[in-house]
C-alpha positions in Angstrom: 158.8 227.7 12.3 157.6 224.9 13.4 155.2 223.7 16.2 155.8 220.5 18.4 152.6 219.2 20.3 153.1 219.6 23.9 152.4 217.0 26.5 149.5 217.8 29.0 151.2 219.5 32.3 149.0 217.2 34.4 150.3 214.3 32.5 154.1 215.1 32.6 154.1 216.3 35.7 152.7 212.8 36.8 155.6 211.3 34.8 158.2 212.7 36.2 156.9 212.1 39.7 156.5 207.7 39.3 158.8 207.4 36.0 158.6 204.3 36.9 154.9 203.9 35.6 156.7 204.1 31.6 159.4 201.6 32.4 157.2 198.5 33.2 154.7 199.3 30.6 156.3 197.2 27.4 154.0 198.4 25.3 154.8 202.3 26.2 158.7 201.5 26.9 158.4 199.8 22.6 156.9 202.9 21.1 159.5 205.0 22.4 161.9 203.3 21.5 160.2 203.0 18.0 159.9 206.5 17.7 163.7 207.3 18.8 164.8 204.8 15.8 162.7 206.4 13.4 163.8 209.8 14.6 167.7 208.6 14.3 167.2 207.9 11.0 167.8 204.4 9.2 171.8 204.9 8.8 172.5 204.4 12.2 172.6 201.2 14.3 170.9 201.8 17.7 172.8 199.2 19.8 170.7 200.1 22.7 167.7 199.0 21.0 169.6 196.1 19.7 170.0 194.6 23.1 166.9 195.2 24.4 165.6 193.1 21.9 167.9 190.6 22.8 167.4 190.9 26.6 163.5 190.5 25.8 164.0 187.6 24.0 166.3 186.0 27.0 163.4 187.2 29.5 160.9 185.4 27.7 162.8 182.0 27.2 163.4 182.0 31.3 159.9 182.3 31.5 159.4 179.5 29.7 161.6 177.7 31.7 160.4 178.5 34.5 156.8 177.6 33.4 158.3 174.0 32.4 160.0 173.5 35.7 156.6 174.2 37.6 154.7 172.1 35.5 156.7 168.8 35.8 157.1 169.6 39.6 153.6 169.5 39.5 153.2 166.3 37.7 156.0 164.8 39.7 153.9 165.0 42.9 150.6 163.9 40.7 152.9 161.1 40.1 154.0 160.4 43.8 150.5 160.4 45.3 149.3 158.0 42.2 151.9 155.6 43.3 151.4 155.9 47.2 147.9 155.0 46.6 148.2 152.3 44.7 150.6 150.8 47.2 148.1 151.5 50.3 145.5 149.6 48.0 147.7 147.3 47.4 148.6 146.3 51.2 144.8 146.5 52.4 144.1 142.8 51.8 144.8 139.7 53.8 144.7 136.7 51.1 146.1 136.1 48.2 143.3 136.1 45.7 142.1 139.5 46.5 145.4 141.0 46.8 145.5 140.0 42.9 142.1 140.5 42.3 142.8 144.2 43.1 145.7 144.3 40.9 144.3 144.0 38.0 140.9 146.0 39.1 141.3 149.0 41.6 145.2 149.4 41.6 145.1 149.3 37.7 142.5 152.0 38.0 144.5 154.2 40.3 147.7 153.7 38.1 145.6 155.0 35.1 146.6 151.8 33.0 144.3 149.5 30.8 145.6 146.1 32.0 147.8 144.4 34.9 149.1 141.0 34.4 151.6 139.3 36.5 154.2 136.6 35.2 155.5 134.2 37.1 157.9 131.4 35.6 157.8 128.2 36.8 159.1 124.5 36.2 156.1 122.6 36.4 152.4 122.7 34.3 149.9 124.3 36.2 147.2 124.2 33.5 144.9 122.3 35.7 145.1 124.2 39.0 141.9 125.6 39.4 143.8 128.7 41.3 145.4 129.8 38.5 142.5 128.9 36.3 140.5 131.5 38.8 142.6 134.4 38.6 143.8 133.6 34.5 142.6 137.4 34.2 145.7 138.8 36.4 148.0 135.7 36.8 150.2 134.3 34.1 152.1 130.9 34.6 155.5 130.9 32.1 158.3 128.4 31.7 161.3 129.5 33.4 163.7 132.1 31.0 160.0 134.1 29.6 160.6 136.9 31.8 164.3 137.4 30.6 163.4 136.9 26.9 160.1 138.9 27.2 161.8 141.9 28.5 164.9 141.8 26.2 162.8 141.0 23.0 165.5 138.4 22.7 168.5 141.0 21.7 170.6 139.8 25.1 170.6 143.2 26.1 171.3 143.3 29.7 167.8 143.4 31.7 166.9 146.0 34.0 164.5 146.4 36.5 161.7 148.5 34.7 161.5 148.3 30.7 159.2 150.8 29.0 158.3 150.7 25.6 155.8 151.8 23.0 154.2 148.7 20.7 152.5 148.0 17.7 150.6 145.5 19.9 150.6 143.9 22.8 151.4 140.0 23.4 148.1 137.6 22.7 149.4 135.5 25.2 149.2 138.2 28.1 146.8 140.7 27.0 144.0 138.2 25.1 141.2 140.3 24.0 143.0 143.5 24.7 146.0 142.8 23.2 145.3 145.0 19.5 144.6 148.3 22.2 147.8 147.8 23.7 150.3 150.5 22.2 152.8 151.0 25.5 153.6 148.8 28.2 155.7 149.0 31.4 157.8 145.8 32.4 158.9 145.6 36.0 160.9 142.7 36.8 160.5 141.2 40.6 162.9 139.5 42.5 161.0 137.1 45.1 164.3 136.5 46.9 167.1 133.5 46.7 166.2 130.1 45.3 163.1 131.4 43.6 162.6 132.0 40.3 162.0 135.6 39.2 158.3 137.5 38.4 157.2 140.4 36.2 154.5 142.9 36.5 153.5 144.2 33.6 151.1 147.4 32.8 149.6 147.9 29.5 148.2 150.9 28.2 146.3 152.4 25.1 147.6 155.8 25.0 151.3 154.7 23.3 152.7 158.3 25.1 152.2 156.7 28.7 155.3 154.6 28.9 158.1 155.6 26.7 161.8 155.2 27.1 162.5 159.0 27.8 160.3 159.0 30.9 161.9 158.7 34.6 161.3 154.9 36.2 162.0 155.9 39.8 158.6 155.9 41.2 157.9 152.2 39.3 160.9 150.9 40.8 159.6 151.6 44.0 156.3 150.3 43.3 157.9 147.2 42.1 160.3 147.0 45.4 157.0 146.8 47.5 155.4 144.6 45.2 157.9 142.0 45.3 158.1 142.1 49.2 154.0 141.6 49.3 154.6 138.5 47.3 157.0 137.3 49.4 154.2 137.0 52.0 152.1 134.9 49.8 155.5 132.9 48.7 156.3 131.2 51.8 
């Protein structure tokens, strides 16, 4: 004869009380049924244990769905307040010079990006207007058709209101002396209303992750809609 090893009473009498105590302990709930295969024997299939396994697996990729989901909720928001506060930056001053002047200094900063330039295209030189020559670190002065051929790289794709794109390097011609650090850039095209000729915001950035094609452009179309409507202002 043989002698089994008995369970303490205390123990089993707890256990059949709260049951319930073994079944959400995963550790406890795989050793039994660990021990039941091994005491089956390895000629026969346990299909219960087989579909655990397989509702473990399922359990464990919602999770990480779930975990995903919550994280670019998250990010969405961080994303939504970034924007709102640029645009209330954006709208605090009352001339035209330091509405650009904060552009490029603490909206770029809010926006997280490197550089802020804005193009716009016009049909006459303006190398000698000391305006322009005053705010060459933000404002850009192009012959009209840049914008379009800038954004579309020349392939006469059609053009769409925000373009983003990784680069080797960003243009000399907009970025100067930061144009080697420039690996992603966002391109929002502006529309200053009928009869004018179009503008374009651009945001560079060093990290070449920031703008990509795969990411969403909804919250920098809006923040080119309320752009384009401040210029307006300083337009007429």
């Amino acid at each position: 004869m043989t002698s089994q090893a008995k369970i303490d009473p205390t123990l089993r009498s707890t256990l059949l009380e709260r049951p319930d105590l073994l079944l959400e302990d995963q550790d406890l709930m795989r050793a039994l049924v660990s021990a039941n295969e091994r005491a089956m024997g390895s000629n026969i299939v346990d299909l219960r244990g087989i579909a655990m396994e397989r509702l473990e697996a399922r359990l464990d990729r919602l999770e990480e769905t779930h975990r995903s989901v919550i994280a670019a909720a998250y990010e969405n928001l961080a994303g939504t307040n970034q924007i709102h506060r640029a645009i209330l930056r954006l709208l605090d001053p009352t001339d035209f010079e330091p509405f650009l002047r904060d552009l490029g200094g603490e909206v770029a900063d809010i926006l997280r990006v490197d550089c802020m330039k804005l193009v716009l295209e016009s049909p006459e030189p303006v190398d000698d207007d000391p305006a322009i020559a005053r705010l060459g670190g933000v404002l850009t002065v192009a012959r009209p058709g840049f914008i379009d051929a800038y954004i579309g790289e020349g392939r006469g794709a059609p053009i769409r209101q925000v373009t983003l794109r990784q680069l080797e390097a960003g243009a000399p011609d907009l970025y100067g002396e930061l144009s080697d650090w420039i690996r992603s850039e966002a391109c929002l095209k502006l529309d200053f209303g009928e009869g004018r000729l179009p503008g374009l915001l651009i945001m560079g950035a060093e990290d070449p992750h920031q703008f990509t094609p795969q990411h969403g452009t909804d919250l920098l179309a809006f923040f080119a809609g309320v752009f384009e409507r401040s210029m307006r202002r300083w337009l007429q």
